[in-house]
N, C-alpha and C positions, 0 to 999 in steps of 0.2 A: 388191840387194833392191828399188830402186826401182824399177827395170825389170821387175822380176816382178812387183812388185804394179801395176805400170801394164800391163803386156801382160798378163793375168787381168781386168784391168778391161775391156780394147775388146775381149777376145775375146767376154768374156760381159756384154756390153755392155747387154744390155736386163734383165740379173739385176739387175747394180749399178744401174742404174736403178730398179726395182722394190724391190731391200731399200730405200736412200735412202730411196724416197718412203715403206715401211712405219714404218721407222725415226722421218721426221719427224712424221708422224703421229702416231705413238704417242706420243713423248717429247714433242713440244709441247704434248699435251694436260697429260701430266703437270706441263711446268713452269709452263702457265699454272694449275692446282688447286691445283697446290703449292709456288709462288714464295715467295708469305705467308706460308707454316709457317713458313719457315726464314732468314726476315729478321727483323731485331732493333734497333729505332729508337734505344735505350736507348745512349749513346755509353759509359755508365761500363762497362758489363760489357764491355765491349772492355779495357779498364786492366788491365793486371799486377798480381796482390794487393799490389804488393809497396807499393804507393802510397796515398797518405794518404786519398783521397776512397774507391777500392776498400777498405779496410780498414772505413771510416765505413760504408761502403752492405754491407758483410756484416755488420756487428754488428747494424743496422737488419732485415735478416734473419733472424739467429738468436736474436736477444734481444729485439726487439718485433712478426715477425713483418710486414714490411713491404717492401716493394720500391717502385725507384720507377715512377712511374706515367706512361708513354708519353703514356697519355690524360688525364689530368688538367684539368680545363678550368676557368678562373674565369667564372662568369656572373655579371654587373650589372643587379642590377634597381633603377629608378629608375622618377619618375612620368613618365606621358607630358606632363604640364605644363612639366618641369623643375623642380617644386616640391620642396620640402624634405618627405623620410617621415615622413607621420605615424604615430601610435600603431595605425592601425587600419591603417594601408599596410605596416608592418611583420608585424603577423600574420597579415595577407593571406599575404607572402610566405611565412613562416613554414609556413601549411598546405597552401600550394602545392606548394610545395618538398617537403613529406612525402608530399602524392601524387604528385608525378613519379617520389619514388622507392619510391614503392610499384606502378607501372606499366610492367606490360612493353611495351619496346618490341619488336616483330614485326618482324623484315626483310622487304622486296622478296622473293617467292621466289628461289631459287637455284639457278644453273643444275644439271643433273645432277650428281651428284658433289662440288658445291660445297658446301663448311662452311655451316651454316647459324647466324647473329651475333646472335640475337633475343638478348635479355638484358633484365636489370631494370637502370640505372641506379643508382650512389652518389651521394644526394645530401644536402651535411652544408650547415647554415647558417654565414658568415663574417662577415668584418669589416663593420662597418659606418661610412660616409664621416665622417670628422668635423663633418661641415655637413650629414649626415644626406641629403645630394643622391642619393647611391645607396645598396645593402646588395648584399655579393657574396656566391656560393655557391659550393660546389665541388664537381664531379660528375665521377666516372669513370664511362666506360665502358671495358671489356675487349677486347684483340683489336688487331692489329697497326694502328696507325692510317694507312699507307699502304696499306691491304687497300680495294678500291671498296666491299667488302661490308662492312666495321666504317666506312667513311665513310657510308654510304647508313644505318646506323643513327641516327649522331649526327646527321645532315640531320634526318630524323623527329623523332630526341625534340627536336632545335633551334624546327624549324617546330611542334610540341606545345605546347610550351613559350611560345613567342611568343602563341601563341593562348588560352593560359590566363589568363598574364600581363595582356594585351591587355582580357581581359572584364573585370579588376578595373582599368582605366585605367592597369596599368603597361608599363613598354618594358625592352625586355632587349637585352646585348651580351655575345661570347661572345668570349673569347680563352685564349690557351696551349691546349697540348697538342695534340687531336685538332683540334680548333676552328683553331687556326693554320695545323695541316699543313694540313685539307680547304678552306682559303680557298686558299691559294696553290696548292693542288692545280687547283682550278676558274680562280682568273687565268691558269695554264699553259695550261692545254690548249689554248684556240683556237691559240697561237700553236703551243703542239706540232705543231699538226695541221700547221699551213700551212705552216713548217720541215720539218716529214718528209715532204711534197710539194712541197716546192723541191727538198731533198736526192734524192729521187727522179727529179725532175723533171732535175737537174742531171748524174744518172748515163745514165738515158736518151738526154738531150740530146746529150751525149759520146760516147758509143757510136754514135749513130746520125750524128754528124759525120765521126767520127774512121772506122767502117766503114761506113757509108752503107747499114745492114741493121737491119732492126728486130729480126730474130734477136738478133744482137748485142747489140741495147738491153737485149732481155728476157730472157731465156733467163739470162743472171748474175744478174739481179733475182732468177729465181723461185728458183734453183739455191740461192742463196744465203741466203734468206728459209727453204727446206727444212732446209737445214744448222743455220742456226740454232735452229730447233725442236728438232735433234736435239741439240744444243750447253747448248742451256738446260736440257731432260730431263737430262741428264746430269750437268749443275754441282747440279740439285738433288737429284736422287738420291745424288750423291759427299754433298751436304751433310747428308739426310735419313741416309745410310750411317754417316755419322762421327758426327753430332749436333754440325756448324759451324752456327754463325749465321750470316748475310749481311749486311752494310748493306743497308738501302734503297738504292740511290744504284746499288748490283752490279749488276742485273739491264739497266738502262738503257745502263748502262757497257759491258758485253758488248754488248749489241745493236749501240752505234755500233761496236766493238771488231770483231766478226765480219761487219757490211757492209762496211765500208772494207779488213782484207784479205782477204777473199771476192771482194770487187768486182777489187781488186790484184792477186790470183795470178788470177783467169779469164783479166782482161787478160794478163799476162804469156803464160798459155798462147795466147789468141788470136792475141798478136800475132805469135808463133814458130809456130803452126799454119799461119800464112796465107802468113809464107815459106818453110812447108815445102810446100805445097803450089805455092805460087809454081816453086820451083827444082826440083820433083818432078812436073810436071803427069800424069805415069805414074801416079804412087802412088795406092792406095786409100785412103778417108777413115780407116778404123782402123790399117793400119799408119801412116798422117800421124800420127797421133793419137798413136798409142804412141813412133813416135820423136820427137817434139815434146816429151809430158812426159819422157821419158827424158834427154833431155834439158836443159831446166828444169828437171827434179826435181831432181837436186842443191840448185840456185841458193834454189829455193822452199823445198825442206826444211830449208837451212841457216838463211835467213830467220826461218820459224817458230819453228822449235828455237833463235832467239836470244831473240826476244820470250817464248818457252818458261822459258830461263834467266833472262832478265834480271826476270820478274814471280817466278819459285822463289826470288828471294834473298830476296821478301818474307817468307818461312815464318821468316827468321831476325831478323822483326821483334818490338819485344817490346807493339806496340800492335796490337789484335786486328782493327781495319779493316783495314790493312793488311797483317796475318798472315794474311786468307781471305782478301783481294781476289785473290795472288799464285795460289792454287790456281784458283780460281772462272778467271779469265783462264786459266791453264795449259790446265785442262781444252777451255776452248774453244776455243784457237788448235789444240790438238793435234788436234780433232774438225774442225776445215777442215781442217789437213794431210792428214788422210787424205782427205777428201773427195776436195783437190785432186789428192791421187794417184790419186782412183778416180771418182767421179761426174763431175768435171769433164773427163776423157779418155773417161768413157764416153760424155758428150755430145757430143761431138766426135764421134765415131767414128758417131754415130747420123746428127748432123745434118751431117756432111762440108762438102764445099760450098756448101753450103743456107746454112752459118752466116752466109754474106756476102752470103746471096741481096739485093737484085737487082746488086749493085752487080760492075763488069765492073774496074774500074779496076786492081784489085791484084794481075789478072793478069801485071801488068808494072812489074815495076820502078823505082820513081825513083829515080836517082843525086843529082837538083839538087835536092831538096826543102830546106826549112824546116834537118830535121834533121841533112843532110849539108852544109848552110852553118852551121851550129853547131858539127857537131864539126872543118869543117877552118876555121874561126877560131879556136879554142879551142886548134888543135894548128898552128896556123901561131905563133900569139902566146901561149904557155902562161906565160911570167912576168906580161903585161899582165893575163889572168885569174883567175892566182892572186892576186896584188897587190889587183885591184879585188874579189874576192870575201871575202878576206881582211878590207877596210876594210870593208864592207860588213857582215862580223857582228864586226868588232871594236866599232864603232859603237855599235852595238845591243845588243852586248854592256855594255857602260860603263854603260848603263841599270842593270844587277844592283848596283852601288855603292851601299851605303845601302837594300839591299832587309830589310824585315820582314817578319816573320809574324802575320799577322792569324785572329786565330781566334770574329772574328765571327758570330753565326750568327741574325744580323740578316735579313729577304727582306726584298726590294727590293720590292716589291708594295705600295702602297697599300688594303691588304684589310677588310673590316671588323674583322678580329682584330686589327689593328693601333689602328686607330682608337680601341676597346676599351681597349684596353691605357694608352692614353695619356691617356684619361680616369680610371682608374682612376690612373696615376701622379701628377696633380695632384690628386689628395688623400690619397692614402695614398703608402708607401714604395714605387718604384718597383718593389724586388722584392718586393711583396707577391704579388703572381699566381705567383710561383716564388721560395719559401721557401726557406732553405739549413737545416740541420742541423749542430749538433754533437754528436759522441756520444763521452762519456765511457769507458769501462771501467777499473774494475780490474786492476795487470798480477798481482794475483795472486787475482783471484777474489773480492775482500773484497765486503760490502755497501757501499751507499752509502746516504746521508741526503742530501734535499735542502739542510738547512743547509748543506753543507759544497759546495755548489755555488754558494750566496750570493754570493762574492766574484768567480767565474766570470763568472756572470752580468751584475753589476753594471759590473765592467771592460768586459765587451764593449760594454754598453748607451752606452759611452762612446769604444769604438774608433771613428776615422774609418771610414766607410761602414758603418755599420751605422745603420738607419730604427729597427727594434723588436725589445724581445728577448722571447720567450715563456717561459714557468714551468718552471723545469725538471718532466719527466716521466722517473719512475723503470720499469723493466722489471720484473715479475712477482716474480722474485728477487732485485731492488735490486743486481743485480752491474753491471747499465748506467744511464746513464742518456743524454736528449735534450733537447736545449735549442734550441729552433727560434727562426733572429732569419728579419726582413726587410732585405732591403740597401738601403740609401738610394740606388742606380744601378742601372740595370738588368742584369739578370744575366748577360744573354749580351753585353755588351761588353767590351774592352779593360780599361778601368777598374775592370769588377766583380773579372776576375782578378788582377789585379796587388793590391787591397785583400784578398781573399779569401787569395790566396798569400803575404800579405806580416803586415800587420797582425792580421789576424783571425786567423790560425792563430797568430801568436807572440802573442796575449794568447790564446787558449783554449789553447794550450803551458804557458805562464808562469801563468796560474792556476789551473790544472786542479787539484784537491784530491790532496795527497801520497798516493803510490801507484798513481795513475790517470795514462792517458794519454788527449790529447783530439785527435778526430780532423773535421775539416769535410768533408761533401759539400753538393751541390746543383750547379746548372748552372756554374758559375763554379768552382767547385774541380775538378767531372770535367775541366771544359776548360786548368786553370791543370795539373793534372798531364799532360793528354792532351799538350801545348804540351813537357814534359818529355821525355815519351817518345820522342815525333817527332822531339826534336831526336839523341837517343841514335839511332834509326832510321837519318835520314840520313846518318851520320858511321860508319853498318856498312853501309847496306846499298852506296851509291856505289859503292867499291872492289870489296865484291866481285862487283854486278853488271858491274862493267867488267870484272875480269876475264874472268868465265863469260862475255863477250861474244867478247873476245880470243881467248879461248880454240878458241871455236865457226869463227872466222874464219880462225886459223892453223889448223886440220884441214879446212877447206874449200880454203884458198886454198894451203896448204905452202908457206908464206912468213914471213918476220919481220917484214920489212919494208912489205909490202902491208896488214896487221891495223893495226900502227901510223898506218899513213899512212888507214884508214879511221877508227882510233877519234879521230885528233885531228879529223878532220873533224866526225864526230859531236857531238864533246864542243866544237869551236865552236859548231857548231848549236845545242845543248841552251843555252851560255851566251845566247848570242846571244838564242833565244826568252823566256829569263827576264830576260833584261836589258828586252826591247821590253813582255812581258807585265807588269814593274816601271813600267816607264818611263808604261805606257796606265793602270794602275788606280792605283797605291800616288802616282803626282804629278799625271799629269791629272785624275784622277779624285777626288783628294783621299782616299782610303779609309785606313784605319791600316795596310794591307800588304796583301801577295798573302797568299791562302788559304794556310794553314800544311799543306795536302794537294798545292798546287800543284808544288814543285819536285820531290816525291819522283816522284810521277805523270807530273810532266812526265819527266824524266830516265828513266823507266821506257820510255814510249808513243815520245819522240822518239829519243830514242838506240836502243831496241829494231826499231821500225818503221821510223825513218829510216834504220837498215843495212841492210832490204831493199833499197833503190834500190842502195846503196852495192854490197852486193853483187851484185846485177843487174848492172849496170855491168860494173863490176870481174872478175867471171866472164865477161862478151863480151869485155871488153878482152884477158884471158888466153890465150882460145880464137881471136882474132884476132890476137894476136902469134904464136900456134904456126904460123903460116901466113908464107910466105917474104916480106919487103918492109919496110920504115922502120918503127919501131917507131910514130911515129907516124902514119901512114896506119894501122896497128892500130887506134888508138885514134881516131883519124876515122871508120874503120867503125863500129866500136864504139855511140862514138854515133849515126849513122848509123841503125842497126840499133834503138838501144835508145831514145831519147832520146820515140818517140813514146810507147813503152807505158809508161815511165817519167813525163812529165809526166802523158799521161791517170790512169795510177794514182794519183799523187801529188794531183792536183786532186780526184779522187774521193776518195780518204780525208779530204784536208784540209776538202771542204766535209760528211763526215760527222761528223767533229767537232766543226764551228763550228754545226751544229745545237744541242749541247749550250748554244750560249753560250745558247738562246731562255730557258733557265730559270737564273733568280738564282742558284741554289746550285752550277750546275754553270757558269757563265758564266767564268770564268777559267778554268778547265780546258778549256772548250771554243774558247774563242780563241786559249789557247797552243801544244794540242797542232796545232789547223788550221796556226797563225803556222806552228809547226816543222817541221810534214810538207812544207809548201811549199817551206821553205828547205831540206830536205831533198832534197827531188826535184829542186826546179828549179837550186838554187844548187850544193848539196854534188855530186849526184850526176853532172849534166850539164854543172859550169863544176869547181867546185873540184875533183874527183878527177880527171876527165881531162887537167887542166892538170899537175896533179901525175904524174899518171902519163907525160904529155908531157915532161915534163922529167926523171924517174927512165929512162924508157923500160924496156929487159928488164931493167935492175936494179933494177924494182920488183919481180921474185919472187927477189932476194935469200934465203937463199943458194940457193934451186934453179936449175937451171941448162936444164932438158928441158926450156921453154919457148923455146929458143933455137931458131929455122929452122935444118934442116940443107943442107950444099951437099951437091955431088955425091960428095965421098967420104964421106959419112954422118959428119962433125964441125959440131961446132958454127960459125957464122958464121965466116969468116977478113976480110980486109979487102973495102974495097968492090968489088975487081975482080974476087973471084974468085967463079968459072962458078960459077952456081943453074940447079938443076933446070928452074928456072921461071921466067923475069924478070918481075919486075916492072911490073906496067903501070897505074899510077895514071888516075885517071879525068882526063876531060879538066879537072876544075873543080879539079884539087888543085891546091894550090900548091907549091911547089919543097921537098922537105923537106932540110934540111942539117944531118942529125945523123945516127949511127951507127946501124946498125937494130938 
């Protein structure tokens, strides 16, 4: 099948050309209008109803008509003196605050197509400082608050605001909700920019060393950049289709996810294009083309269809970021696979020789390069390199001893929202700007009286970490009721959850009025149960994405032995990276743990992505032992052959990742999965497997046997004297091999 879909490709080479580019037009349009629709900032509705915080935020729902509020934002109005509010400075604010929200704010026009965000503002008057130094407000706006276009709203009514404020001599700060994200949003960028022009710059730069052609450079940049418009279209369409939400965080993810193997499989076919041309100088550029991906295709489609499998176990998670991440990823890897069965051979096939233009050199041959002194050290001395590779992520591995999970959702940023924030905690209850809930119900429907919440109340007001408790509020039908405190810590820390999951739920358990059950949400309960979830997640999903990995690699490889001998590779790998990624943030850095998204993602990205090499490798190894001579000179070829497009790919993904570290939320994720793609490439795939397979030699395809050279009467190998078709003739730089072929 693969070969038919790749010879249909170079035959009609300038079609697939042309659909591709319709293709990505179209659908990039679509995903850049419709990205926002279908992303969802809200971490709770991700939760399984089955949980204390999701049960609190649907009664909030059904019985007072309430959700929570993405945007939500506390604004600080104080004098511009520093002076203490006077009587006449408070009613100021008072009337301000009633026309702000009686003023529509107009968006920026919008480009064609584009939703249009104008809206009127909620704006209720709050607490005020107890030394009277400031008075807070609270104002939603509507609309996804990672959207440029609900950010370019709140900017307006921000700067409006200021300037109202301003005429009456007061000064205003704006923090949580929309106000935090669009701070950190604006610290990001400069450096987004200049990260995604190194990382460019970096792919380029490699391409143009490594095949001395600026084809080369470019030509996967744009190919790929294409793909990915059609990739995104598609994740949002499947999501508009279904009615999935997306994290924010998805749409980024894919983008580094489909450069790095876009960028991966073009090399791989590049660098097999250029010695099919090499050994073929006869052949035309489309048949090159067609037997090139024919075969790679195997090796590549097995690759994808692993990272396929291993992101599909996510569907059997039961927290919902990670339930659509799995799909969202599936969709796109599977939309480069076909590319690289069809657009990337059709390129080829177009730009033939051209692709290396001007460079003469790869007309011929090297034997004595870089990468044929790697694989015949590697296979002269294969226990010294297993041994040192081994230490090597053992090491780093020992790091993971004593690793936590931190589910911080603190940014690193020095932002005005922060600043905000910290003023507002030295004088009121730290989680005043993000309030928690408790909501009572009846389990059988009865009414409720506030009396009978009086002891509820009272207790909590006395729980460790609770600031303030407010008045109980009853529901329309008195069948619920809400009881809103402020936490004395802030909310999105460590400390908030463990008081929120521990204390406060067993005193609003324990006095909730006979017949009721009482349930907490706010930021600190979604994240104390979300901390729950994850940990049920990782302990299903592991197993059986390892499996579906194994699985994918004994149908490639028809072997028992060879799957095993990659996944333990891998799965040093994966330790190894979370040991180094423990060892950099959770003790040099001092932080309460890795990201409680870190090991699943990492285990997902490293082991799924780091088997491409594996199996790259591992399939020249195979196809170079079916050939008559020392098991080991195989696997010298092998690398030989594979070790350049192997590192180059490997340094190309690993610095498309470590782009991610530029921004605080995704910074461990973006350092670990780079760490592991490296160790990946450079260690597992070009030292530790071929040292292993150096020492298994043809009984690493255990139990098959047809990979064995045959002699002259058509049997498998006899001893070393007897006649071969073909002798052997090792290159002048090998060294002596003394082992059984």
């Amino acid at each position: 099948m693969i070969r038919t879909l790749t010879s249909f490709s170079t035959r009609h080479r300038w079609l697939t050309i042309v659909v591709w580019t319709i293709l990505g037009a179209a659908l990039s349009f679509v995903g850049n209008t419709m990205m926002y629709d279908v992303t969802n900032s809200r971490a709770g509705d991700f939760l399984p109803e089955k949980y204390d915080s999701a049960i609190a935020l649907r009664i909030a729902e059904e019985e007072f008509g309430t959700k929570p509020d993405p945007n939500a934002l506390t604004v600080l109005v104080g004098r511009d003196d520093g002076g203490k509010l006077t009587p006449g400075d408070q009613r100021k604010i008072t009337e301000t605050a009633a026309d702000l929200g009686r003023e529509r704010v107009v968006a920026p026009k919008p480009e064609e197509l584009m939703k249009d965000h104008s809206q009127t503002p909620r704006v209720a008057p709050g607490a005020v400082a107890p030394d009277k130094s400031f008075r807070l407000l609270t104002v939603s706006l509507s609309g996804n608050p990672a959207d440029p276009g609900v950010q370019d709203v709140y900017k307006k009514f921000r700067d409006g605001a200021k300037d109202q404020f301003a005429a009456d001599g007061l000064r205003v700060g704006f923090t949580g909700g929309i106000a935090s994200v669009t701070d950190d949003t604006d610290a990001e960028e400069p450096t987004a920019k200049v990260v995604s022009s190194l990382t460019m710059g970096l792919i380029v730069l490699l391409n143009v060393l490594v095949f001395r052609s600026l084809a080369a450079a470019f030509v996967p940049l744009v190919a790929v950049a294409l793909i990915g418009g059609v990739a995104s279209g598609a994740v949002v369409g499947a999501a508009k289709l279904f009615g999935i939400s997306l994290d924010p965080s998805t749409p980024s993810l894919i983008g580094v996810v489909l450069l790095g193997i876009g960028i991966d499989y073009f090399l791989f076919l590049m660098f097999r294009f250029r010695e099919q041309l090499r050994n073929h100088p006869e052949q035309n550029a489309r048949a090159a083309a067609a037997e090139t991906t024919g075969r790679v295709g195997s090796a590549i489609t097995s690759a994808a269809l692993t990272i396929v499998a291993a992101f599909a176990t996510l569907g059997l998670a039961s927290f919902g970021q990670f339930r659509v991440l799995g799909p969202a990823i599936a969709i796109s890897v599977l939309v480069m696979l076909l590319a690289s069965l069809t657009l990337m051979p059709a390129l080829l096939a177009v730009l033939g020789r051209g692709m290396f233009w001007p460079a003469r050199a790869w007309k011929k041959e090297r034997t004595d390069g870089l990468s044929a002194r790697l694989g015949h050290a590697v296979t002269a001395r294969p226990v010294r390199y297993a041994l040192g590779s081994l230490v090597l992520l053992g090491a780093l591995g020992a790091g993971a001893l004593g690793m936590k999970m931190s589910y911080d959702q603190q940014g690193l940023h020095e932002t005005a929202a922060v600043r905000t924030a910290e003023q507002i905690s030295r004088s009121l209850p730290a989680g005043v700007s993000d309030p928690h809930s408790v909501y009572v119900r009846g389990s059988e429907g009865g009414d409720l009286a506030q009396s009978s919440l009086t002891g509820m109340t009272r207790a909590l007001a006395k729980t460790e970490g609770v600031g303030e408790v407010g008045r109980p509020v009853l529901s329309k039908d008195r069948t619920a009721a809400r009881v809103d405190l402020f936490l004395s810590v802030e909310s999105d820390t460590q400390k908030a959850r463990d008081l929120v999951s521990g204390p406060i739920r067993d005193t609003a358990s324990r006095t909730a009025p006979e017949g009721t059950k009482a349930y907490v949400t706010g930021t600190a309960a979604v994240f104390a149960d979300i901390s729950t979830a994850v940990e049920k997640d990782l302990r299903l999903v592991f197993p059986v994405a390892a499996l579906l990995i194994a699985v994918i690699l004994f149908l490639l490889l028809r072997s028992l032995l060879a799957p095993v001998v990659l996944m333990i590779a891998v799965g040093l790998g994966f330790v190894a990276t979370l040991g180094a990624s423990t060892l950099l943030f959770q003790h040099g850095l001092d932080r309460p743990g890795v990201s409680f998204t870190l090991p699943l993602v990492l285990f997902l990205f490293v082991v799924a992505l780091g088997t491409d090499y594996n199996i790259l490798i591992t399939d020249r190894i195979r196809e170079e032992m079916a050939k008559p001579g020392p098991a080991r000179h195989a696997v010298a070829e092998a690398v030989r052959h594979t070790a350049p497009a192997v590192a180059t790919a490997g340094i190309v993904l690993a610095g498309s990742f470590a782009s991610l570290a530029a921004s605080p939320s995704t910074q461990e994720i973006g350092f670990a999965t780079g760490l592991g793609i490296l160790l990946s490439s450079l260690v597992l795939s070009l030292v530790l497997v071929p040292a292993l397979a150096a020492l298994l030699g043809r009984g690493l395809w255990w139990p098959r046997r047809s990979n064995r050279p045959q002699n002259h009467h058509g049997t498998p190998d006899g001893p070393r004297h007897a006649p071969a078709p073909a002798p052997y003739q090792p290159h002048a730089s090998a060294p002596p091999y003394a082992e059984r072929p």
